[in-house]
C-alpha positions in Angstrom: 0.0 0.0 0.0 2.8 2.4 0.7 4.6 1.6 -2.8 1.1 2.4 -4.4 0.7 5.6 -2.6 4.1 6.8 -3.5 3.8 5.8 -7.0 0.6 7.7 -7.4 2.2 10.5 -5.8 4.8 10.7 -8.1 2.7 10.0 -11.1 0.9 13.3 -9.7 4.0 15.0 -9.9 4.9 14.5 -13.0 1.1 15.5 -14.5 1.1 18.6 -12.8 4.8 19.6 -14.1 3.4 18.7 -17.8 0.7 21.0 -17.5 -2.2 18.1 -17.8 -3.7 18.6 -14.3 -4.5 21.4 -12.5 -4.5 22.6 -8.8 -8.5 22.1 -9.6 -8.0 18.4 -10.1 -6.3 18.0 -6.9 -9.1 20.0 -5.1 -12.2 19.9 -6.7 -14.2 22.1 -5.0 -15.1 25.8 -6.7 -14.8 28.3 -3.8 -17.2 31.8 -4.7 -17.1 34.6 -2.3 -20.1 36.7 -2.2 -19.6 40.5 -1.0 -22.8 42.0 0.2 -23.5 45.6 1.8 -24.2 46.3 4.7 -28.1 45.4 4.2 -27.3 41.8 4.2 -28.9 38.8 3.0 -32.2 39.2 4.8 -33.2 43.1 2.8 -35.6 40.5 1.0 -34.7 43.1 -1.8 -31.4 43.3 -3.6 -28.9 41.2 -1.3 -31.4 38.7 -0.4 -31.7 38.0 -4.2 -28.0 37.5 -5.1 -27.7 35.2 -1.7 -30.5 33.0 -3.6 -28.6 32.9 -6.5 -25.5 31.9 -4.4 -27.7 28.7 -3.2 -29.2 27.6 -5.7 -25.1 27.2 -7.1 -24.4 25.3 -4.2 -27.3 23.3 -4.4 -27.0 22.5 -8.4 -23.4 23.0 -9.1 -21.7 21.5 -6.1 -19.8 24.7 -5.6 -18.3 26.2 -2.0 -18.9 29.5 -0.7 -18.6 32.2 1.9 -20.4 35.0 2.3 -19.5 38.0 3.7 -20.7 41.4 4.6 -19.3 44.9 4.1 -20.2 47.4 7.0 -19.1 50.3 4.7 -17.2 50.9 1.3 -14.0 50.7 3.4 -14.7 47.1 4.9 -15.4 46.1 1.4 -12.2 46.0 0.1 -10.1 44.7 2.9 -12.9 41.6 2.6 -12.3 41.1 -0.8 -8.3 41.3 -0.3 -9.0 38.5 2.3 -10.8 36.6 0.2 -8.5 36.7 -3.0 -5.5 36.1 -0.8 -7.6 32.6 0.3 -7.6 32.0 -3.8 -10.9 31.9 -4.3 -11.7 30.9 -7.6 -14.4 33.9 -8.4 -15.5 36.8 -6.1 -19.1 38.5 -6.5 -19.6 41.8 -5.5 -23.1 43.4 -5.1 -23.6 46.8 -5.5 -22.8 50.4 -7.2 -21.2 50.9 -3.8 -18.6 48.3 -4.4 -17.4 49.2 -7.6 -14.1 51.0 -6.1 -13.4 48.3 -3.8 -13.2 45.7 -7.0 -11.5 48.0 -9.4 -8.6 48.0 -6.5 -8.2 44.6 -5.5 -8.7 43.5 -9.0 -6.1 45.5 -10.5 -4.1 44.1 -7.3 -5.1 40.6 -8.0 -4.8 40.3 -11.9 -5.1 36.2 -11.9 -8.1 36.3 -9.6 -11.9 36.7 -11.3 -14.4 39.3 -10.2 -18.4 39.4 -11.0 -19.4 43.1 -9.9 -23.2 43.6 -10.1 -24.9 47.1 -10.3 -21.8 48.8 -11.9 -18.7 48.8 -14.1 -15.3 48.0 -13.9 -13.2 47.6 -17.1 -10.4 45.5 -16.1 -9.8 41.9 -18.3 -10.8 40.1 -15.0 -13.7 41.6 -14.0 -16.8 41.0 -15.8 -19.7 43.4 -15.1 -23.6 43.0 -14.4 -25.9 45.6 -15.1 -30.0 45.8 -15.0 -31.5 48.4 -17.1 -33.9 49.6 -13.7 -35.2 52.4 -16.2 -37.1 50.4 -17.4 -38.8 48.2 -14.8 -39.2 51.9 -13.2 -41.2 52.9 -16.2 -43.6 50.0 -15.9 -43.7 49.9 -12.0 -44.9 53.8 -12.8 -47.4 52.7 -15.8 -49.0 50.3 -13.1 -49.3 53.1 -10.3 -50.5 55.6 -12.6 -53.6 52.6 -13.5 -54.2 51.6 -10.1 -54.4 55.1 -8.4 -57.7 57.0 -7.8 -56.2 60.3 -6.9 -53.9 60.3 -9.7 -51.2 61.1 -7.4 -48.3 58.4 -6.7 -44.4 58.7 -5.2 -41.6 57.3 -5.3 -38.7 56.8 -2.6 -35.3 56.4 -2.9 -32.7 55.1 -0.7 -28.9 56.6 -0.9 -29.6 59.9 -3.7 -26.8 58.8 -6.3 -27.2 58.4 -10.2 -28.1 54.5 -9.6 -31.4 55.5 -7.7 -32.5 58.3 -9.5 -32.5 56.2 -12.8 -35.4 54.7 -10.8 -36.8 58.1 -9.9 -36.8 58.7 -13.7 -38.4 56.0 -15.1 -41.3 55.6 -12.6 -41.8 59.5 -13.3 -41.8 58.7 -17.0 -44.3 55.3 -16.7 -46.8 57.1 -14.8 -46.8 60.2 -17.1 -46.6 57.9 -19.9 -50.7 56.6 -18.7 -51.8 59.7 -17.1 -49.7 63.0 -18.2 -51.7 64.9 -15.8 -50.8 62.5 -12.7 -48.2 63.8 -9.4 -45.4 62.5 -8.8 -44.1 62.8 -5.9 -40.1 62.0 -4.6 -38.1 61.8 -2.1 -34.6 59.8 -1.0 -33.6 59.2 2.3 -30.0 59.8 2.8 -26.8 61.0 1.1 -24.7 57.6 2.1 -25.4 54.1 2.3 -27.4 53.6 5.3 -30.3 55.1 3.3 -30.2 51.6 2.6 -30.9 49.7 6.0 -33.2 53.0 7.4 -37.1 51.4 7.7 -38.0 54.2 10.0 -36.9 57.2 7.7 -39.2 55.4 4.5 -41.9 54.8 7.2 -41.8 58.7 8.0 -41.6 59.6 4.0 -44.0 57.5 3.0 -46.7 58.9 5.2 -46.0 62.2 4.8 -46.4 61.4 0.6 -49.5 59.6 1.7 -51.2 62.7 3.3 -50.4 64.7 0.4 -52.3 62.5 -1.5 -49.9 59.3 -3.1 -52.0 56.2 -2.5 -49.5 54.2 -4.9 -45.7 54.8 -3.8 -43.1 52.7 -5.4 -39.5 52.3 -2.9 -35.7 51.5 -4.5 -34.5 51.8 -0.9 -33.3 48.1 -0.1 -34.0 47.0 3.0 -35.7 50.6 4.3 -38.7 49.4 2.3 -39.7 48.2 5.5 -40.9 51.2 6.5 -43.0 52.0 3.3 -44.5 48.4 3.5 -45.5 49.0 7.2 -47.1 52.6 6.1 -48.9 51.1 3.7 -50.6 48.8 5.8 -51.1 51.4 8.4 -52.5 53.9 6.0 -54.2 51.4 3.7 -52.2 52.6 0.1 -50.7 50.5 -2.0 -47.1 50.2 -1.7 -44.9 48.9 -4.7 -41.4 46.4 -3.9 -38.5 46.5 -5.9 -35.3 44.0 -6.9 -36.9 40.8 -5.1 -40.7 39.6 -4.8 -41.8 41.5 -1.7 -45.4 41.0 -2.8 -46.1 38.5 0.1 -44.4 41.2 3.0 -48.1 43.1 2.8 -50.8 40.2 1.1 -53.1 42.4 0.1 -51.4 45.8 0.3 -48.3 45.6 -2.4 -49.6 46.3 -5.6 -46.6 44.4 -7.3 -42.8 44.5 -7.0 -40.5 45.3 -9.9 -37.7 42.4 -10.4 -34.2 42.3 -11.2 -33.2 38.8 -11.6 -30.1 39.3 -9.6 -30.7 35.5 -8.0 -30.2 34.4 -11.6 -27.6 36.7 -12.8 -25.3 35.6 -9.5 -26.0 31.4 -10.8 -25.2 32.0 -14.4 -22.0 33.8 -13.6 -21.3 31.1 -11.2 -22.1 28.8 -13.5 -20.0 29.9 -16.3 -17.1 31.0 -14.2 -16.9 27.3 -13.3 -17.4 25.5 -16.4 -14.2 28.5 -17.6 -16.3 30.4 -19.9 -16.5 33.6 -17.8 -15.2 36.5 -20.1 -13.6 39.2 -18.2 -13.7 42.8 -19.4 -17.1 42.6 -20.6 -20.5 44.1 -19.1 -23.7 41.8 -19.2 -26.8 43.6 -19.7 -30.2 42.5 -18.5 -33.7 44.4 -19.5 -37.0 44.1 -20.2 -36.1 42.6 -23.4 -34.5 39.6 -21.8 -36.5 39.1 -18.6 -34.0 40.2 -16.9 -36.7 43.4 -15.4 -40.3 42.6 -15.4 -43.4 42.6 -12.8 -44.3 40.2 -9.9 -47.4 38.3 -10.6 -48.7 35.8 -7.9 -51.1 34.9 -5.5 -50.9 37.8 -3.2 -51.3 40.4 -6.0 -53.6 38.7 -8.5 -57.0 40.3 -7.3 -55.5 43.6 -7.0 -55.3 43.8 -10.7 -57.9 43.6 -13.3 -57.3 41.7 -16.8 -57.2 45.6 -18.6 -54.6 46.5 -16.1 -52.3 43.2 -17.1 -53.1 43.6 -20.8 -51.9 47.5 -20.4 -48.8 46.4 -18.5 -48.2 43.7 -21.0 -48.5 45.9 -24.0 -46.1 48.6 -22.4 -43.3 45.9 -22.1 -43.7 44.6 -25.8 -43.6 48.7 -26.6 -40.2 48.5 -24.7 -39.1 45.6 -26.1 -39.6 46.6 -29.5 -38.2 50.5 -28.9 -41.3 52.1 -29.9 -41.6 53.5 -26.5 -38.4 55.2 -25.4 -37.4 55.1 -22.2 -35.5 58.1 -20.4 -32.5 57.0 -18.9 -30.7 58.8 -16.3 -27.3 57.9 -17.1 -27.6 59.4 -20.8 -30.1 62.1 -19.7 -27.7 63.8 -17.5 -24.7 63.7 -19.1 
């Protein structure tokens, strides 16, 4: 038994100094690091989605993973330092507010593979996700504009960078787009990230949009949509979720929630990263027009709606699709 061990050793060896295994074959396990913000994987919004995404890897692909969670932009790039240094065999970062924390380590770490979702970093190892929220804004504003009988609606933000006011945008533009004489009212509630994890502050906005007459406001605020969910029910308006299907956090009282498949954004990077056909230096875009934005339907939400409602709704994303309705776009608007 020892003469076949050492053999099989040394037939090892010399494989690995031909080139025809790799450290991979020795170990076979994948190892992803996920990097969320500080909202953390239970924001049943943007970080809860890409954690989904992260399990359903590790349940259909076998894959290992840690994840991890940044307190600030600071924290976020000493954990992903850590985690390259442990050779992880792809890092995901999730956020706008990561962005600088990737393009550092990455440019640090050439040999090491980076997803970054919610902005862009043009390095060869980093491949970007992006989500064209303009438009699942524009029909999460179409739907309000239908569904309200004061023909007044609102929208709240969470942290008031370009990111969340291509939200603000797009709803604006949906609910103008069915009702050009409809209010829209707006508001963000902070200047730094923990706009993002502030449920009190959207409970406060909320109603204070509600007694001006919104009976339909629509949140990008991460996990602070707490607060508009909980207003809602207090006040008896319809509230509208964002990123993840939060129609089941109000049965009865979230008129629908606008998705951006991060979940399956996260597994298909995963799942390409480990099968080696993850380009770098490219940006993935997901839309209307791939799926990858579109409108919670279920159980909770399906008497809130009547069938012209859902036909409307349906029409305005084949409009999208096709580019007969134009959507305005922050990023391109503002420049």
């Amino acid at each position: 038994m020892r003469s076949q061990s050492f053999a099989t050793k040394v037939l090892a060896t010399a494989f690995l100094s031909l080139g025809v295994l790799t450290s991979k074959a020795v170990c076979a396990d994948f190892q992803v690091g996920l990097l969320l913000d500080k909202a953390g994987k239970d924001d049943a919004s943007f970080n809860a989605s890409a954690f989904r995404g992260l399990g359903r890897a590790e349940k259909e692909l076998g894959i290992k993973s840690k994840t991890v969670e940044a307190k600030d932009a600071a924290a976020a790039e000493g954990l992903l330092r850590s985690l390259a240094a442990k050779k992880f065999d792809l890092l995901v970062a999730i956020g706008f507010s990561q962005a600088t924390a990737v393009r550092n380590v990455a440019t640090a770490m050439p040999t090491t593979k980076f997803v970054l979702v919610d902005s862009e970093v043009k390095l060869p190892n980093v491949t970007s996700v992006m989500f064209a929220e303009h438009e699942g804004s524009f029909l999460m504003g179409a739907i309000a504009a239908m569904k309200s009988k004061s023909a007044n609606v609102g929208f709240i933000g969470g942290m008031e960078v370009p990111l969340i006011r291509r939200f603000g945008m797009g709803f604006e533009a949906g609910a103008k787009y069915v009702n050009p004489a409809v209010k829209v009212q707006a508001a963000y509630i902070g200047v730094t990230g923990d706009a993002f994890n502030n449920p009190p502050k959207a409970r406060e906005l909320a109603l204070l949009q509600n007694s001006q007459g919104a009976d339909v406001i629509f949140h990008a605020a991460g996990a602070s949509g707490k607060g508009l969910f909980d207003a809602a029910e207090e006040k008896k308006f319809f509230a509208i979720g964002v990123d993840s299907n939060q129609n089941g956090v109000k049965p009865g009282r979230v008129l629908t929630s606008m998705l951006k498949s991060v979940d399956l954004a996260v597994f298909e990077a995963i799942k390409q990263a480990k099968e080696g056909k993850l380009k770098g230096g490219e940006t993935v875009n997901h839309g209307i027009a791939n799926g990858g934005v579109d409108m919670a339907m279920d159980a909770n939400n399906k008497d809130i709606f009547t069938s012209d409602m859902i036909k409307k709704a349906e029409d305005i994303k084949a409009g999208i699709k096709s580019g007969k309705i134009k959507v305005p776009d922050y990023y391109t608007v503002k420049k």
